[in-house]
Phi, psi and omega in degrees: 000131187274144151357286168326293175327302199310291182319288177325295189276001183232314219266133168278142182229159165072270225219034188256344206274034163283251206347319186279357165286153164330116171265320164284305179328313172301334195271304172291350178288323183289349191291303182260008151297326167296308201296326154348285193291305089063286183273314175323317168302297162317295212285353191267008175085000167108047196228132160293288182316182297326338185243314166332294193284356150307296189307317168291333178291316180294357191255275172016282167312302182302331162306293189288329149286347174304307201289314165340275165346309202280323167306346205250118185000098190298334200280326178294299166342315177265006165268358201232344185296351165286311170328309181291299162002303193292326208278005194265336199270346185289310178273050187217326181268311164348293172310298170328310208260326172227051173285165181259166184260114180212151201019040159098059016017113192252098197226351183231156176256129172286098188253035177075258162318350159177159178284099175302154164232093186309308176310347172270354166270328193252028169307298194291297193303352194279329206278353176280332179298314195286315173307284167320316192258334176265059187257315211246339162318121187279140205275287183335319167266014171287344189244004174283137166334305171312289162306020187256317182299331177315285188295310189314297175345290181331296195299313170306308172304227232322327168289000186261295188330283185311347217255338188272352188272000343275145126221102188333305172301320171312304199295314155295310141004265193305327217259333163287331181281301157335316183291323215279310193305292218269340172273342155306309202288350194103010179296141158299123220284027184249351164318268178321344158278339195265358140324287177306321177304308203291329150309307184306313175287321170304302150355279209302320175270358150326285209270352169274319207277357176290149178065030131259195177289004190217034179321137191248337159256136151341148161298333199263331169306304175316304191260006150297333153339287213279320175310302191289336183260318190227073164320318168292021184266352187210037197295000197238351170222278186277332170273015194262323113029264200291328174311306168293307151329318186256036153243354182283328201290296185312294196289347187286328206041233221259321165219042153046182217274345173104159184292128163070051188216042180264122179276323178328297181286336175264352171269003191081035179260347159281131230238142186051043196287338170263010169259246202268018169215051187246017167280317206274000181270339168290297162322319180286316181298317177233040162030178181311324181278357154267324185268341184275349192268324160317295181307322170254014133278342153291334139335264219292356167278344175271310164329270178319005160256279178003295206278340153336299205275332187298314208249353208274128195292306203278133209284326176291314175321320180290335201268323182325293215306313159315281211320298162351284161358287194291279192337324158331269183329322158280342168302303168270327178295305158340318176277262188348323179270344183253043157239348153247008176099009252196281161255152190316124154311106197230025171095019182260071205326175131331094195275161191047016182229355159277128175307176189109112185281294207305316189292312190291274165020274212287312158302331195263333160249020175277318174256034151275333170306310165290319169316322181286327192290315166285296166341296211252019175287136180315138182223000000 
């Protein structure tokens, strides 16, 4: 069967391909964006402004490009996904060189109507890159050394870049979503013991190289460190972050204090409550039965790539849809453990439920990408 033949008879085509979308997959990305607009509302005292109502607009936008996306071959994607890669690392080098500057960070380029943040483009383009080359890749070399360096190569160069703007959290990301990536694809698991062997020593000159000349992290870095092994060694300065979180975290119990009755977040003692500590404004408010209930629309959405990627024939469509997936995944189980004190705080929102246009965005069109993957998949 020729290519055409093919197409004509398994691919949906103009407006048949609305009906071939995930359609609960959409309903739940809108489930946690409601949860989203919802707390955004709350921490503003009961005001769509400043924030709700940006974030609705950007989920609008973000909706019409996810379905854009979604209509548009999985086969053109893998033909532009190296491409997007150069161009994400290119507006990375950008950032080096005239990125704006905010809260001690040089991480976005200003483009007048919103602040792009290139590290939230190439989370994704790095796993379409990643996708694409063991696509094209013969499965019998995935595990030759040679063919190993490759990708690691992909993955460092954008983590050095980022690491220098300074941001941590990305850079782990980045450096975990990949890996994730390349072991879906079959690299052999003695790589990764030996990654990990290769962490553990690093972790160690991390902590040696402090107060010399050759320090390897930031200061600010350091004492988010000393923050995460003792919060209480600072509770009125480098530890007051985490420290109010796990009383806002605390005090919610078991169906928490009611919307918009969190003293934490309303008297202002939580600090960046509608960014990256706005689970925990969800938790005071709605209790363990509101965070536990976030945590299983974020499930059941990994599920549903999962049973996607599971059902889907063709190897780039499968590997994106994981990757998308873990990166879900790795987004929040992150934010969620440093916001209970589980990991050093390094600055990693919430997704689609932390304020912020590049990540919701940047998110919105990662699963127009799954969407496509599911639409044009062989049926």
């Amino acid at each position: 069967m020729s290519y055409l033949e093919y197409n004509a008879k398994y691919v949906p085509t103009g407006l048949r391909k609305v009906f071939y979308l995930n359609w609960p997959l959409v309903l739940l990305l809108t489930a946690v964006t409601g949860v989203g607009f919802l707390m955004l509302y709350s921490v503003a005292g009961g005001s769509f402004s400043p924030w709700a109502e940006p974030q609705m607009k950007r989920y609008v936008l973000g909706l019409a490009l996810m379905l854009l996306v979604a209509v548009v071959p999985i086969w053109f994607w893998r033909s532009v996904s190296g491409a997007a890669y150069i161009a994400t690392l290119l507006l990375l080098v950008l950032v080096e060189i005239m990125g704006s500057v905010g809260m001690g960070a040089q991480r976005w380029i200003d483009l007048g109507f919103m602040r792009l943040q290139p590290s939230e483009l190439m989370k994704i383009t790095l796993v379409m890159c990643l996708a694409a080359y063991y696509d094209w890749l013969p499965a019998k070399r995935t595990s030759h050394p040679i063919w190993v360096l490759i990708p690691v190569f992909l993955i460092l160069l954008p983590t050095a870049l980022v690491l220098r703007q300074p941001d941590l959290g990305t850079s782990i990301l980045l450096v975990t979503g990949g890996a994730m990536v390349m072991f879906l694809a079959g690299v052999h698991w003695a790589y990764f013991t030996a990654v990990i062997g290769l962490a553990v020593g690093t972790v160690f000159a991390v902590f040696q190289s402090r107060g010399t000349t050759w320090q390897l992290l930031k200061d600010y870095q350091y004492r988010r460190i000393d923050t995460f092994l003792d919060p209480s060694s600072d509770p009125l300065g480098a530890g007051y972050h985490i420290t109010q979180s796990k009383i806002a975290l605390g005090s919610g119990g078991w169906t928490g204090r009611g919307f918009m009755q969190g003293t934490q977040s309303r008297l202002n003692f939580l600090p960046e409550k509608h960014t990256d500590f706005i689970f925990t404004t969800l938790a005071e408010e709605f209790g363990f039965i509101g965070a536990i209930s976030l945590l299983a629309l974020y499930a059941l959405i990994i599920l549903f790539c999962i049973s996607s990627a599971l059902l889907n024939k063709d190897r780039y469509s499968s590997l994106l849809t994981l990757g998308i997936a873990g990166a879900l995944f790795l987004f929040f189980a992150v934010n969620m453990s440093m916001v209970m004190g589980l990991a050093p705080v390094v600055g990693v929102p919430l997704p689609l439920v932390s304020y912020g246009g590049s990540a919701m965005l940047v998110l919105m069109i990662a699963f127009g990408l799954v969407q496509s993957a599911h639409v044009h998949r062989p049926r």
